[in-house]
Backbone as CSV, one residue per row, in Angstrom:
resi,resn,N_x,N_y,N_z,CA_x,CA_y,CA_z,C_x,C_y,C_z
1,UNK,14.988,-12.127,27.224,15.047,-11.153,26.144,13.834,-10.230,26.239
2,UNK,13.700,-8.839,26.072,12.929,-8.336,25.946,12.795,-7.416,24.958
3,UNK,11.246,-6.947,24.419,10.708,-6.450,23.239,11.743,-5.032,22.967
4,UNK,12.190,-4.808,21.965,12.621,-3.338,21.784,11.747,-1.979,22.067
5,UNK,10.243,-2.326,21.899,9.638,-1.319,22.544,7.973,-1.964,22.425
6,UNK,7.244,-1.386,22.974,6.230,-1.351,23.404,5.016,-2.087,22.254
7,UNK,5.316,-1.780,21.359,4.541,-2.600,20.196,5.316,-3.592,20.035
8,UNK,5.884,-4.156,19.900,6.889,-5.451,19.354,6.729,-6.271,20.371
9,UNK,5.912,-7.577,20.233,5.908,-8.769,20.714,7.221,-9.566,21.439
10,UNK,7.571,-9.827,22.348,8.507,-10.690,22.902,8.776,-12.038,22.139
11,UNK,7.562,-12.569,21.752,7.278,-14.076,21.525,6.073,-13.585,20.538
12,UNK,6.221,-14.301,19.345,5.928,-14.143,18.158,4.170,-14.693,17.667
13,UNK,3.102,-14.443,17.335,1.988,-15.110,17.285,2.475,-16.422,16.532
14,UNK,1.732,-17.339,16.396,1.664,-18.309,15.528,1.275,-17.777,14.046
15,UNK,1.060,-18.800,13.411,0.673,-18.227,11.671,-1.219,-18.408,11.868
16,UNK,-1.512,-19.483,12.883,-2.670,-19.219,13.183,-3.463,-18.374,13.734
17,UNK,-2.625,-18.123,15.167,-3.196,-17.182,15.458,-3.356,-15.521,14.966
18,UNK,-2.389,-15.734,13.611,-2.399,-14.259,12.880,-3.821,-14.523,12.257
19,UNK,-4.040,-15.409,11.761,-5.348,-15.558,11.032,-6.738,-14.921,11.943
20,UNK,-6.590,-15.564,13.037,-7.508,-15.591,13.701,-7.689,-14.132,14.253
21,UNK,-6.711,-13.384,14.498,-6.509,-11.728,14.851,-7.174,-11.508,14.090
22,UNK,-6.386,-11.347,12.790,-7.072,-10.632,11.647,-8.667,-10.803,10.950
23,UNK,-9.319,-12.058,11.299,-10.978,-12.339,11.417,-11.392,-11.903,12.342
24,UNK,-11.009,-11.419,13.749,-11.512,-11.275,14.665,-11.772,-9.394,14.157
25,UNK,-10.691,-9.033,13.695,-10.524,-7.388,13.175,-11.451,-7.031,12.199
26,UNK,-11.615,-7.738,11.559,-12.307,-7.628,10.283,-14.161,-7.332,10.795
27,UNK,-13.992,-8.687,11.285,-15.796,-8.792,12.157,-15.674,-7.782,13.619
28,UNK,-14.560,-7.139,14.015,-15.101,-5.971,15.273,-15.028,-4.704,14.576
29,UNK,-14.865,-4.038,12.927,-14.741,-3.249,12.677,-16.048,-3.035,11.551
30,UNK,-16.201,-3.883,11.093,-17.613,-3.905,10.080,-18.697,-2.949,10.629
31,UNK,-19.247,-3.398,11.258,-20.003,-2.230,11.839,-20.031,-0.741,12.332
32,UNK,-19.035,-0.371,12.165,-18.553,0.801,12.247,-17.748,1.490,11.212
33,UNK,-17.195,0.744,10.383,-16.296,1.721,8.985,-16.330,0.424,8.295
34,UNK,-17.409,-0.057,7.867,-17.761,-1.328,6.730,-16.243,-2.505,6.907
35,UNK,-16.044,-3.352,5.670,-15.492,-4.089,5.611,-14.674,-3.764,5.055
36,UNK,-12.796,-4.080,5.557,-11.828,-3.840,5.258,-11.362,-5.000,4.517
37,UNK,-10.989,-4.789,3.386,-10.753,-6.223,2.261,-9.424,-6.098,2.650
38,UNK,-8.429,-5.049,3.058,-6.725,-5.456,2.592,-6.338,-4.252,3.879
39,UNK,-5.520,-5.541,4.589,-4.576,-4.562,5.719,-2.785,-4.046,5.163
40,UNK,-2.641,-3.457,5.623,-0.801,-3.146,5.024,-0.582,-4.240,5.843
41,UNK,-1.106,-4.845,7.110,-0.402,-5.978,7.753,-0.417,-7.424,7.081
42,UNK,-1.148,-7.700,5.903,-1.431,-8.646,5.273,0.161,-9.337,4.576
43,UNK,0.858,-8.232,4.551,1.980,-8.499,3.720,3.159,-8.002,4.556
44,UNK,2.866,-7.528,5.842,4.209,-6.954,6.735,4.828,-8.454,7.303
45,UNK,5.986,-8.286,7.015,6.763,-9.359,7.982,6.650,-9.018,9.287
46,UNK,6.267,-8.085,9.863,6.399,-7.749,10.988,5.062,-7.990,11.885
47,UNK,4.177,-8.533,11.224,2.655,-8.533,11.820,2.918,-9.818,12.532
48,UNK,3.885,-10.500,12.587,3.595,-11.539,13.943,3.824,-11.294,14.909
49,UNK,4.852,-10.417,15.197,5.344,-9.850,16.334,4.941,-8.044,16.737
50,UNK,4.209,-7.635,15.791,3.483,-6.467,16.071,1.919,-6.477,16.722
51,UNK,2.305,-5.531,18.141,1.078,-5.442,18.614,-0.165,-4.878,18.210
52,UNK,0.055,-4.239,16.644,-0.235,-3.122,16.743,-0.986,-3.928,14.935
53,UNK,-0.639,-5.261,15.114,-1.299,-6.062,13.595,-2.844,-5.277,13.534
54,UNK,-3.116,-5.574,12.312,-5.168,-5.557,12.036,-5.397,-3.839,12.900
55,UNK,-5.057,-3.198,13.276,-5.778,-1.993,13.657,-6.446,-1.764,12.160
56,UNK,-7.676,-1.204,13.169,-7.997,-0.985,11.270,-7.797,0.757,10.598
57,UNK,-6.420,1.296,11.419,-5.435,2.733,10.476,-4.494,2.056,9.614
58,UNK,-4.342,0.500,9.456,-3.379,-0.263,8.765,-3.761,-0.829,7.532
59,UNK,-4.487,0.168,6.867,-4.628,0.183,5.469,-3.959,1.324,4.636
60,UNK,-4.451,0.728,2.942,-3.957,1.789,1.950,-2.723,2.130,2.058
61,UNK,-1.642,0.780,2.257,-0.162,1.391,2.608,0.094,2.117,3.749
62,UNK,-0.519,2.626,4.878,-0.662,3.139,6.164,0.137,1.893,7.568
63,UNK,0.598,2.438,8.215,1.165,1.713,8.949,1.210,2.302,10.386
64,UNK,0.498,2.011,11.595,0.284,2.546,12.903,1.612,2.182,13.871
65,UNK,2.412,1.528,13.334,3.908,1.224,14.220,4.925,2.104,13.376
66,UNK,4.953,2.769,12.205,5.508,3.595,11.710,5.374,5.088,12.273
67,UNK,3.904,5.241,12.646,3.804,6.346,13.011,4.717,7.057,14.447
């Protein structure tokens, strides 16, 4: 089976390893545009299988796989 396109995961993260993305995003972006408290990916069903989870343009209702 393969991904419908280029952002969309084949094979799905774990629920852990979403965690762990999203700490890893949080602490590589601080230093550069402070601390992001709330991603739109926090609540997307689609952030397990999106490549495109934790960018940090995926706030304030903003969505970088929409675009």
């Amino acid at each position: 089976m393969t991904a419908p396109d280029q952002w969309t995961r084949e094979t799905p993260r774990t629920a852990e390893a979403l965690v762990q993305l999203r700490t890893e995003a949080v602490a590589d972006y601080a230093p550069h545009i402070g601390t992001i408290d709330a991603f739109t990916c926090d609540d997307c069903p689609r952030a397990l299988i999106c490549e495109l989870a934790f960018d940090a343009y995926n706030t304030d209702g903003d969505c970088l796989y929409d675009k």
